[in-house]
C-alpha positions in Angstrom: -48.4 -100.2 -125.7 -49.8 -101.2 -122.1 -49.7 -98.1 -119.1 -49.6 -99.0 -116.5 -48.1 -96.1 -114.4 -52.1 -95.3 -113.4 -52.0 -98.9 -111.8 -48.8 -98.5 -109.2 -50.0 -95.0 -107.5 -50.1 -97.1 -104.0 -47.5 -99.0 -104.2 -45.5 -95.6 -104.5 -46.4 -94.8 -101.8 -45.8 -97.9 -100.0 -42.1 -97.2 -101.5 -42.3 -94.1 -99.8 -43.4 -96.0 -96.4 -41.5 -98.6 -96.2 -38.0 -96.4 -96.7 -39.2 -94.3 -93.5 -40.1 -97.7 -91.5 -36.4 -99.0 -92.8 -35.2 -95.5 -90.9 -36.8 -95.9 -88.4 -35.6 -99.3 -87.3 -32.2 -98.5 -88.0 -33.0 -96.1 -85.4 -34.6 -98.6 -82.8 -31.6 -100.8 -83.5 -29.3 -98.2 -82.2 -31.4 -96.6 -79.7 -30.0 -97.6 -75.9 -33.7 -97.0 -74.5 -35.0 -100.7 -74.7 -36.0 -100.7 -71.3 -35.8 -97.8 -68.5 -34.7 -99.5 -65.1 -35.3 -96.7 -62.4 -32.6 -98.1 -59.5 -32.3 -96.7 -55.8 -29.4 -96.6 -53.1 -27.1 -96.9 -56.4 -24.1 -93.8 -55.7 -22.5 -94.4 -58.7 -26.1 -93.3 -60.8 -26.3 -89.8 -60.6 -30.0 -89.7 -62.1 -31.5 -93.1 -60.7 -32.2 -93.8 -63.8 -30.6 -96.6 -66.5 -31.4 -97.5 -69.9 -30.6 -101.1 -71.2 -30.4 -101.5 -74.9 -29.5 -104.8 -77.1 -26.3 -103.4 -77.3 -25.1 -101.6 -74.6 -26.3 -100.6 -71.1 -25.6 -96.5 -69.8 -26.0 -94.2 -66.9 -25.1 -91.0 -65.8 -22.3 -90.8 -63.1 -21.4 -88.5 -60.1 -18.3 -88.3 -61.6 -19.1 -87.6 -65.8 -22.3 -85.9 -64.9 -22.6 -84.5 -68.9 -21.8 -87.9 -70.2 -22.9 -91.4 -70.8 -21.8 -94.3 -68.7 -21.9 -97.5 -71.3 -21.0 -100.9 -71.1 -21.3 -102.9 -74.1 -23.4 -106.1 -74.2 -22.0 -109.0 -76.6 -23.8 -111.6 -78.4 -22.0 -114.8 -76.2 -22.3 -113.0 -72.6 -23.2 -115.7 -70.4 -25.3 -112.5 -68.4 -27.9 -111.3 -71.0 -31.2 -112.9 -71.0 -32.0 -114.7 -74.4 -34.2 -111.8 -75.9 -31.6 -109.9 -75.9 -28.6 -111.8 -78.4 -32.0 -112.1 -79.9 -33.0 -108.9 -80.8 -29.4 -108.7 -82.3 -29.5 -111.1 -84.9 -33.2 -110.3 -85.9 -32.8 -106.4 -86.0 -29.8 -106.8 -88.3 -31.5 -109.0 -90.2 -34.7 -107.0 -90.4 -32.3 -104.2 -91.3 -31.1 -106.6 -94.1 -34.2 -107.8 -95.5 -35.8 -104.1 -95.1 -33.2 -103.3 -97.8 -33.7 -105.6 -99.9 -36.9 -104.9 -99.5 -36.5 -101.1 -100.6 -34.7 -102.0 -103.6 -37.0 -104.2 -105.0 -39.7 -102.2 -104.4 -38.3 -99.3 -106.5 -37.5 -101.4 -109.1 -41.1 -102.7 -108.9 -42.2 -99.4 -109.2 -39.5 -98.2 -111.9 -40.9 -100.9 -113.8 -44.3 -100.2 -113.8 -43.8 -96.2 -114.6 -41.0 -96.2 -117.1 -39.9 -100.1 -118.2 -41.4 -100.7 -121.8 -39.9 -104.4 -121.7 -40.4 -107.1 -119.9 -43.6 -106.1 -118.8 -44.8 -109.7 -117.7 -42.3 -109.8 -114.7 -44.0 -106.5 -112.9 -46.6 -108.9 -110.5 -43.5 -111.1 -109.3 -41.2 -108.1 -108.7 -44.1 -106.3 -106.4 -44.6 -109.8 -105.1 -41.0 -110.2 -104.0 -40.7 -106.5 -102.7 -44.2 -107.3 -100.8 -43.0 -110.3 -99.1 -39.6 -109.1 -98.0 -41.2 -106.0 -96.3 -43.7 -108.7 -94.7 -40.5 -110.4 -93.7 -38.7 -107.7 -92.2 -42.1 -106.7 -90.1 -42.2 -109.8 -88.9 -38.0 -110.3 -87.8 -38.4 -107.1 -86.0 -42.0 -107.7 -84.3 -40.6 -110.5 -82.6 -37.6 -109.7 -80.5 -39.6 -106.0 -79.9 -42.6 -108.0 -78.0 -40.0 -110.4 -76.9 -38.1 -107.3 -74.9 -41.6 -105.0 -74.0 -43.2 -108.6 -72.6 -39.7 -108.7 -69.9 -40.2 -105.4 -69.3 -43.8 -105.7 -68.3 -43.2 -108.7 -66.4 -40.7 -106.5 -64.5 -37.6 -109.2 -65.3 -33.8 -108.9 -63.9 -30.6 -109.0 -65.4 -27.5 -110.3 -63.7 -25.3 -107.5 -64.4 -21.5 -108.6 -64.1 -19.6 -106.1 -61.2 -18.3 -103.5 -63.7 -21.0 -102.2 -65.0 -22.6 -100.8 -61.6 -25.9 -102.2 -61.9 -28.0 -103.6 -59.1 -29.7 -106.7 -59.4 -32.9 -106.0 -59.7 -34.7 -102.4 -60.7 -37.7 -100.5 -58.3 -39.4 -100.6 -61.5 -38.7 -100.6 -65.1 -40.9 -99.6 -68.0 -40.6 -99.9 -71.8 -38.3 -97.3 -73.5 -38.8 -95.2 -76.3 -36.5 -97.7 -78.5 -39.5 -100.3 -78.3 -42.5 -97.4 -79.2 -40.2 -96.8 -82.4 -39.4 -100.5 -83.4 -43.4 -101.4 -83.4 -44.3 -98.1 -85.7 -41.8 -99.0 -88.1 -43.1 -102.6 -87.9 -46.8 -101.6 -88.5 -45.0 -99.2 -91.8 -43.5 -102.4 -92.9 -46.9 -104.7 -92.8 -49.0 -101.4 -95.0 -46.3 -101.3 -97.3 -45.8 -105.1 -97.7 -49.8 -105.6 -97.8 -49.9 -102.9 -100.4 -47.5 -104.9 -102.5 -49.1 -107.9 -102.8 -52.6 -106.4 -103.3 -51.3 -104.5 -106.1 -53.1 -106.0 -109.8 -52.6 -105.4 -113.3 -55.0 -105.1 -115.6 -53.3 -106.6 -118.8 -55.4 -105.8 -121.7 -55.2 -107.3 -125.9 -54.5 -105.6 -128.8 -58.2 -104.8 -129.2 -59.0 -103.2 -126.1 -55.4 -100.6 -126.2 -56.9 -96.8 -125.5 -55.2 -94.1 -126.8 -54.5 -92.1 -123.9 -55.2 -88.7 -125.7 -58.6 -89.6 -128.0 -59.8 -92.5 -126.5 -59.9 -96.2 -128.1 -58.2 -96.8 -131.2 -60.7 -97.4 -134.1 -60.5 -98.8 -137.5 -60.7 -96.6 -140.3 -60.0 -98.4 -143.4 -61.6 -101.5 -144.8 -59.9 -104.8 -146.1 -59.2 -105.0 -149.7 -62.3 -107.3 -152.2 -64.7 -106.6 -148.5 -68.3 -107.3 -149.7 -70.5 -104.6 -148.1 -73.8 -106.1 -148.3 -73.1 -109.5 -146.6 -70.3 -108.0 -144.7 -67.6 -110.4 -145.6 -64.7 -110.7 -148.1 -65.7 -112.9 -151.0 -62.6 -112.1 -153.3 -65.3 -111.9 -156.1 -65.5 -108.9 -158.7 -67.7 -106.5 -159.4 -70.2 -107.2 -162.0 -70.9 -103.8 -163.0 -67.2 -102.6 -164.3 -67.5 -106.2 -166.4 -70.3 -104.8 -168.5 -68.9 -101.5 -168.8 -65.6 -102.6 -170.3 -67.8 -105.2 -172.7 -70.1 -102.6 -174.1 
């Protein structure tokens, strides 16, 4: 039998690191806090402050001082600027590969501590769960330096009437929605590079250790095994001939 449990103690915890970056960009999908806008001469924003997320912009009001003032931002408004319907489709996507990811990494790793059969598919199935988590690092890195490189560059939204926002911030600065998107992105590159560097030392029949005493030895010999040329002739042994003849 072939261990290989003492091979995959990395790529547990890779498992163990890519589940908390899935988390955590399940949280930067639904975080509001993309991008802080801090507005002036706006009455209707009690705290001068806004948040616009790829969903949804909020305030606090004069009026609902304790809660949130949102306005939800589809993927077709003619308003938001591309990054934005981008970071939609390529958070939920990173959310969906992520998973997948998750799932075949724990069966990569169930293999390689428990499975007794069909041992020759462990490489592919750390391969696949590798590349998936390279996959989902890479969906999410893109609209998340897409969104921090507007902020930087200090660019406007045309906010429709209704949702109270001027048309262009004092100043804006990136939120904490972004911070938490790139950690979880930098998770998912360890934890897909530690995947795909993951090896398996196959060994044959001849080289199996016993994991208690060591390597397995032979103890008896082959049946008609000459012992002086160290071969087996399938000859007899002269001596019991002249025995039985005398």
């Amino acid at each position: 039998m072939i261990y290989l449990a003492h091979t995959a103690h990395w790529q547990f915890l890779g498992l163990v690191t890519g589940i908390v970056a899935w988390i955590l960009t399940m949280a930067a999908v639904g975080l509001n806090e993309w991008r802080l806008w801090q507005v002036d001469g706006v009455p209707v924003i009690a705290s001068g402050e806004a948040w616009v997320g790829i969903w949804r912009a909020c305030f606090h009001s004069h009026a609902f001082p304790a809660a949130e003032q949102c306005r939800a931002i589809g993927l077709s408004d003619a308003f938001a600027p591309p990054e934005i319907p981008a970071a939609q489709v390529l958070m939920m996507l990173a959310l969906v590969c992520g998973l997948a990811g998750n799932v075949s990494a724990g069966a990569a790793v169930r293999m390689a501590y428990f499975s007794l059969e069909n041992r020759g598919n462990v490489r592919l199935a750390f391969v696949l769960a590798g590349a998936l988590y390279l996959l989902t690092a890479a969906l999410s890195l893109v609209p998340l330096a897409w969104n921090m490189n507007s902020v930087l560059n200090n660019s406007t939204i045309d906010f429709p009437p209704e949702f109270h926002f001027p048309a262009a911030p004092v100043r804006q600065r990136v939120g904490s929605a972004i911070g938490v998107g790139i950690f979880a992105s930098l998770l998912m590159l360890i934890s897909g590079n530690l995947f795909l560097c993951y090896w398996c030392a196959w060994k044959g029949p001849e080289q199996t250790k016993d994991p208690l005493h060591g390597p397995w030895t032979v103890t008896t010999l082959p049946q008609n095994w000459d012992l002086a040329r160290g071969e087996s002739q399938g000859r007899d042994n002269p001596t019991f001939h002249s025995q039985e003849i005398s």
